[in-house]
BATIRO-162235 format. One record per residue (C-alpha): residue in three letters; residue number from 1; y, z, x. Coordinates in Angstrom, 1 decimal. Layout:
BEGIN
+------+-----+--------+--------+--------+
| type | seq |  north |     up |   east |
+------+-----+--------+--------+--------+
|  ala | NUM |      Y |      Z |      X |
...
+------+-----+--------+--------+--------+
This chain:
BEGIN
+------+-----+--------+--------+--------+
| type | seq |  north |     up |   east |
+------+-----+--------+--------+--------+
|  unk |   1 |  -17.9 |   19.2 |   23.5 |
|  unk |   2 |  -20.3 |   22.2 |   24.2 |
|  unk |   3 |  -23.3 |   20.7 |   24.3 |
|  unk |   4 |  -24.4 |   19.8 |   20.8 |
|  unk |   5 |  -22.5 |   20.2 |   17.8 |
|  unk |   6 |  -24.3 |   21.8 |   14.5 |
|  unk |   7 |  -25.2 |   19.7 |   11.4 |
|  unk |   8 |  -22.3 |   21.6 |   10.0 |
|  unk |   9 |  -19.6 |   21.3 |   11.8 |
|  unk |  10 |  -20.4 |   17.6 |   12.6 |
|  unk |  11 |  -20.6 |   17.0 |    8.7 |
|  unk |  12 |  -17.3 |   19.6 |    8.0 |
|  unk |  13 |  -14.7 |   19.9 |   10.7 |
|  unk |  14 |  -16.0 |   16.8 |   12.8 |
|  unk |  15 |  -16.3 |   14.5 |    9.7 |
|  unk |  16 |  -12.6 |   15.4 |    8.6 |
|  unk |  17 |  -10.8 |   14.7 |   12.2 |
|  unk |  18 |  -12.8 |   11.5 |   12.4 |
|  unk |  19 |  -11.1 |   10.3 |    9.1 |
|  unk |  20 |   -7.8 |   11.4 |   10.1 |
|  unk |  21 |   -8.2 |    9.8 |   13.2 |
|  unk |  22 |   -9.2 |    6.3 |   11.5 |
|  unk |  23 |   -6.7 |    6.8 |    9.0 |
|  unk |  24 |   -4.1 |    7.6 |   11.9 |
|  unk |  25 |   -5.2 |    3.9 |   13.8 |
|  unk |  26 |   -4.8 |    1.9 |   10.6 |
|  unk |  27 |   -1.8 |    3.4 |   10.2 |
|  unk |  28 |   -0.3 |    2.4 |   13.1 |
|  unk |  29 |   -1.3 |   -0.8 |   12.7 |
|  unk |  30 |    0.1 |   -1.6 |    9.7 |
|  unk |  31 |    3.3 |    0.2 |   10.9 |
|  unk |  32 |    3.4 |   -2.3 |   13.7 |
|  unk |  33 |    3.5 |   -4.9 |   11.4 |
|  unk |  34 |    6.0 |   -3.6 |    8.9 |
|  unk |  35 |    9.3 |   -4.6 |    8.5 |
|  unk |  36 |   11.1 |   -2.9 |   10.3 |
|  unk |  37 |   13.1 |   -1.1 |    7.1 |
|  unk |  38 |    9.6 |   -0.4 |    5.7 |
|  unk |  39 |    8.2 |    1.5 |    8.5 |
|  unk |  40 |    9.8 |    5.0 |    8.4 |
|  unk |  41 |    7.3 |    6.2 |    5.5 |
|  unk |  42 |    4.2 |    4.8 |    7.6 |
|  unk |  43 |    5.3 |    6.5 |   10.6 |
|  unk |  44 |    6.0 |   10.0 |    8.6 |
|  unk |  45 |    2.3 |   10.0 |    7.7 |
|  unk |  46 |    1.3 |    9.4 |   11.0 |
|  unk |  47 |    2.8 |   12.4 |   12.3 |
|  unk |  48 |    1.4 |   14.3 |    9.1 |
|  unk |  49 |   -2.0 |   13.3 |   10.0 |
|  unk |  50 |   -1.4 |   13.8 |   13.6 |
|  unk |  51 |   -0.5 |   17.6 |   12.7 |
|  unk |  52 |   -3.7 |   18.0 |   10.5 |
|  unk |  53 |   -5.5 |   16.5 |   13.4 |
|  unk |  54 |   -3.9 |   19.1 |   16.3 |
|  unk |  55 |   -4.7 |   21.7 |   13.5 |
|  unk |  56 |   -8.2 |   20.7 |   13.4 |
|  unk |  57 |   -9.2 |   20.7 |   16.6 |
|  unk |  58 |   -7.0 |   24.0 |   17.3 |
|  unk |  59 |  -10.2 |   25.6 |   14.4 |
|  unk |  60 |  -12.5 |   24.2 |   16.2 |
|  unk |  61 |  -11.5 |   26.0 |   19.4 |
|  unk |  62 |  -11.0 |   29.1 |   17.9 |
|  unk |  63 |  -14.7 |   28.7 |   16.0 |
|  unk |  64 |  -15.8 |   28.3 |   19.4 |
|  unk |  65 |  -17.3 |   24.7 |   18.2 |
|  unk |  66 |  -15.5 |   22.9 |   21.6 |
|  unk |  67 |  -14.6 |   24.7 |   24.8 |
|  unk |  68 |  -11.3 |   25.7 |   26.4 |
|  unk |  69 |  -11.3 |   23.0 |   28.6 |
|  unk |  70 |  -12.0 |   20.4 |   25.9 |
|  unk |  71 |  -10.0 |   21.5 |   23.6 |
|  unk |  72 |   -7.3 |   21.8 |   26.3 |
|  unk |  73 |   -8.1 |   17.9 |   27.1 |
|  unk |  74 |   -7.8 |   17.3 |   23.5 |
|  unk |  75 |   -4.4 |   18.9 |   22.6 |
|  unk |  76 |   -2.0 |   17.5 |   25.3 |
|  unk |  77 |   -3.5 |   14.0 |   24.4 |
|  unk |  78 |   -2.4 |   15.0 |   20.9 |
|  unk |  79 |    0.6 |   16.0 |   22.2 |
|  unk |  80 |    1.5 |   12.9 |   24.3 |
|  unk |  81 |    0.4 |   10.7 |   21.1 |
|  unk |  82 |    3.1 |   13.5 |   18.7 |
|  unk |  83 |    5.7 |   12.5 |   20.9 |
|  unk |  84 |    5.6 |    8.6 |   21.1 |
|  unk |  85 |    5.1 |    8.9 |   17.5 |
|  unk |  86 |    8.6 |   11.2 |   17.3 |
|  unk |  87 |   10.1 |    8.5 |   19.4 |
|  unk |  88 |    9.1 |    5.8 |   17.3 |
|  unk |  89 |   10.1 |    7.1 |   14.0 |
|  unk |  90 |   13.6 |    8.4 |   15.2 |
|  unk |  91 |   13.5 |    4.7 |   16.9 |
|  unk |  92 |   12.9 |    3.1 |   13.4 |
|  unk |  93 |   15.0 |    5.2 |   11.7 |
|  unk |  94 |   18.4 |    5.1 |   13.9 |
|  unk |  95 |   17.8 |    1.0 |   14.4 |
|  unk |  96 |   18.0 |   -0.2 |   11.1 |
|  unk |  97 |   17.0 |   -4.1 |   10.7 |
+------+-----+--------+--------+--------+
C-alpha cells in the first residue's frame, strides 16, 4: 500500500475486502470438507466472493488508495487463486461421488 491508508478507506473499501477475504478462507475450508456432491454450491460462492474481491481492489487502484505496482501484485495473486478455484469447481462438478 502507499504509505498509510485513510480512516476511510481502511473502515470502507479495506474493511469490505477483509470480510470477503475471511469469508473466502472459511469457505474453502468447509468446501474441503464437504462431500464431495455437496461442494459445487460452496465452491460457486468462492468464486463470487473472489470476483467481489478482484473488483475491490481494481476501485481501490483506480481511487488511487494502492499503487500500480501493488495493485498489480494483488491482481495476478487473485488471478492465480480464480483459476485453481475454476479448476476445482469444474473438478467437483464433472467427478461426481
Amino acid at each position: 500500500m502507499s504509505g498509510q491508508i485513510s480512516k476511510r478507506d481502511k473502515l470502507g473499501l479495506h474493511a469490505e475486502i477483509e470480510k470477503l477475504c475471511i469469508s473466502i478462507l472459511s469457505l474453502c475450508i468447509r468446501a474441503s470438507f464437504a462431500p464431495k456432491n455437496d461442494k459445487t454450491d460452496t465452491i460457486r460462492q468462492i468464486r463470487i466472493d473472489l470476483e467481489s474481491v478482484k473488483y475491490l481492489i481494481r476501485t481501490s487502484h483506480e481511487l488511487s488508495i494502492i499503487n500500480q505496482e501493488k495493485y498489480i501484485s494483488l491482481e495476478s495473486k487473485l488471478q492465480e487463486i480464480s483459476k485453481m478455484a475454476t479448476g476445482w469447481e469444474r473438478y467437483s462438478t464433472n467427478n461426481p461421488a
